[in-house]
N, C-alpha and C positions, 0 to 999 in steps of 0.2 A: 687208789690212784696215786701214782707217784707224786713226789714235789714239786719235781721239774715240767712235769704235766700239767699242771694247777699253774704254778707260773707262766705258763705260755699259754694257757686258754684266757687266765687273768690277765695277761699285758693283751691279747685276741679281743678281750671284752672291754677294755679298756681304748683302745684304737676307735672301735667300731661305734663309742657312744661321745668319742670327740667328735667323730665321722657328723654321728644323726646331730649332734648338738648344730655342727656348723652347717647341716644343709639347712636348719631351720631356721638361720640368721637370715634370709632373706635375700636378694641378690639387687644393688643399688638399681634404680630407677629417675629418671626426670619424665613428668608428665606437664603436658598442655590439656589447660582443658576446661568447663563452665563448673562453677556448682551450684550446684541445685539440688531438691528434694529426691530424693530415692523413688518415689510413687509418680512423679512425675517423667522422669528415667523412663519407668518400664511402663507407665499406661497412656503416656501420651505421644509415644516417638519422638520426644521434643528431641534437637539437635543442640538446644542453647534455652535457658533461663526463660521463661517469660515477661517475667520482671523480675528484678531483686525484692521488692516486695512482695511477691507471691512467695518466692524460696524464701526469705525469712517468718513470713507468716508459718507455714508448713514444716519450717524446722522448730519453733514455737509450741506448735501443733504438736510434735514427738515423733515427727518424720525424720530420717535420717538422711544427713545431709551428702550426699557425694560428689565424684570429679567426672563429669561425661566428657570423656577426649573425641577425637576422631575416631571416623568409622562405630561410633556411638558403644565403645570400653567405657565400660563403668569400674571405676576403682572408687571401691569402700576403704573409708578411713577406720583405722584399727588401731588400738592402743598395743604400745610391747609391756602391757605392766599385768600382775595377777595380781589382786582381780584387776580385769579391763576397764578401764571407763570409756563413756563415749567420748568421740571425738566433736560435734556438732560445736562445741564452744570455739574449739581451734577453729573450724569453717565459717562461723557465721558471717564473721567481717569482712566476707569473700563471697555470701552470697547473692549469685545471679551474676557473677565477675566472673571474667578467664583470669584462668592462674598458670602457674607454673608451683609444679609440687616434686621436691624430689623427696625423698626415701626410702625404703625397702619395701620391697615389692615380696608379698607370696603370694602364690596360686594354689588354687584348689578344687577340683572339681569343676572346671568349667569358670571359677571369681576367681577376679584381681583383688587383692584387700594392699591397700598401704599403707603403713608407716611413716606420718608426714615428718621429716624434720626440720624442712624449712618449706614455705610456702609465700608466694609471692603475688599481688593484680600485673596482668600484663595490662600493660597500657593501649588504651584506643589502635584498634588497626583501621 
């Protein structure tokens, strides 16, 4: 193979792995929305917390804590670190609250997972 062949497939290969790096950054997001337990999310149609004490019982338990918005999106809280840790520590003092959660958003198959980086209780409506 030529030189200048290698050079141009290499700068080629080179593009195309800034390309994938930056699709995986994720694309910003602001979400509204309860948290609550993950098990409760999908087994009970709930729209909103039952109590705060029930979602922090169940996040205790080793349930995972999530953001059910409207139209009933569940975004899972994700760590951007390897290895991953959970998020449930960030959410606790938010559970069975509405919040406001912005960060990076990715999708996957059908799930929302995000990236909190600031997260907020909205106040009594």
């Amino acid at each position: 193979m030529s030189r200048p062949l290698v050079l141009k497939l290499s700068g080629l290969l080179s593009i195309s792995l800034v390309a994938a790096f930056a699709a995986d950054q994720g694309k910003p997001v602001t979400v509204n929305g309860f948290v609550l337990d993950s098990a409760c999310a999908f087994t009970k149609d709930l729209h909103k917390p039952i109590s705060a004490d029930c979602a922090r019982a169940c996040a205790r338990g080793g349930s995972s804590l999530v953001i059910l918005a409207g139209k009933g999106t569940i975004y899972w809280p994700i760590a951007d670190t390897t290895p991953a840790s959970g998020q449930n520590d960030k959410l606790l003092p938010f559970a069975g609250e509405k919040v406001t959660a912005s960060g990076r958003l990715f999708q996957r198959g059908g799930s929302n997972a995000m990236v909190i980086e600031k997260i907020s209780a909205v106040a009594n409506e």
